[in-house]
C-alpha positions as CSV (number, residue, x, y, z in Angstrom):
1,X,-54.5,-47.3,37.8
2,X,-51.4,-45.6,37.0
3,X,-48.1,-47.9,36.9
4,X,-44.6,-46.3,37.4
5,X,-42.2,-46.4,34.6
6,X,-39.8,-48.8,34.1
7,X,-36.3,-47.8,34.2
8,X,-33.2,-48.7,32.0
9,X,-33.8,-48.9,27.8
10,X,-36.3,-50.3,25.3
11,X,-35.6,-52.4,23.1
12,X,-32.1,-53.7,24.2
13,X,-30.3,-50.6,23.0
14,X,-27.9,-51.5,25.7
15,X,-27.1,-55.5,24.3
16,X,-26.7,-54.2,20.9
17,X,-23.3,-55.4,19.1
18,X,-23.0,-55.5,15.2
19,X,-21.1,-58.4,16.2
20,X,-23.9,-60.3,16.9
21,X,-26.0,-58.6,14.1
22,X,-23.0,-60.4,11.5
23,X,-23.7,-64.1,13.3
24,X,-27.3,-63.6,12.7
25,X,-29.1,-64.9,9.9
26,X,-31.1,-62.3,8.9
27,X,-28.8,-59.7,9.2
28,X,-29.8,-58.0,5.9
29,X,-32.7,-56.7,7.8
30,X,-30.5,-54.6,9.8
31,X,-29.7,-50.8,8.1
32,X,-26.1,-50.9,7.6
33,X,-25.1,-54.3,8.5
34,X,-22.5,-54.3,4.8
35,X,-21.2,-52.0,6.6
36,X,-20.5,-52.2,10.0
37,X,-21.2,-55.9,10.4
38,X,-19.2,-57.2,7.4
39,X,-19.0,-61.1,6.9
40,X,-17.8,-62.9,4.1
41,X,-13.7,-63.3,2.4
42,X,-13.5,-60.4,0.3
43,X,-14.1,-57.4,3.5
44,X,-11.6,-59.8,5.0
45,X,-8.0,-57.5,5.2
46,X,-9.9,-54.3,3.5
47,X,-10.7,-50.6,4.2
48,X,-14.5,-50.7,4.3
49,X,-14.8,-47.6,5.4
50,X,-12.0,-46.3,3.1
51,X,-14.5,-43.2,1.6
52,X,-15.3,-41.9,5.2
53,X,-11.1,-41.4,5.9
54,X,-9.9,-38.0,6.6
55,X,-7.6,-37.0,3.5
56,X,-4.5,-35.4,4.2
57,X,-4.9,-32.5,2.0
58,X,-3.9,-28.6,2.0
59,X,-5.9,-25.9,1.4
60,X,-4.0,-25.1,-2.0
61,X,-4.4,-28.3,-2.5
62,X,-7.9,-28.8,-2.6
63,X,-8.6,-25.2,-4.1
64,X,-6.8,-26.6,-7.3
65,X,-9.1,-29.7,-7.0
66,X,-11.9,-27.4,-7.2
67,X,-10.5,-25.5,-9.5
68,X,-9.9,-28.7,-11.8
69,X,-13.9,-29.6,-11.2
70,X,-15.2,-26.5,-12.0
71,X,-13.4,-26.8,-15.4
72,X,-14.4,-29.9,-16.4
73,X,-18.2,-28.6,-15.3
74,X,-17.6,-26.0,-17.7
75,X,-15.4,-27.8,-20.8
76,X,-19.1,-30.6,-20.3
77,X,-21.4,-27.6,-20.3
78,X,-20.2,-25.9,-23.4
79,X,-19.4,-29.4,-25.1
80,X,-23.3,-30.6,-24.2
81,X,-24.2,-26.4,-25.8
């Protein structure tokens, strides 16, 4: 009545490549294929991922960027008042 459970992973969670997922034809069903399975001339030679980098910034640094921000927030709010 009872079977006993299969070993190793469902749905071949273990073949998985995004290289493969770029080859295939309907790779636009695939969440993140632009991404991380990018085809085509234009990704060719380019930071894709270019928004995710670390930035090599300071802390004065980026409490002036802040600071910049929460002026413009403000110059907006009292122009749109």
């Amino acid at each position: 009545m009872f079977e006993p459970v299969r070993g190793g992973t469902r749905g071949g969670q273990a073949e998985f490549k995004w290289s493969d997922v770029a080859q295939d034809k309907d790779r636009e069903n695939y969440l993140g294929h632009s991404i991380n399975a990018p085809t085509g001339r234009w990704q060719k030679n380019k930071d894709i991922h270019w928004y995710s980098r670390e930035k090599a910034m300071t802390d004065a640094e980026r409490q002036e960027e802040i600071r910049r921000v929460k002026e413009a927030e403000a110059e907006a709010i009292a122009a749109a008042l």
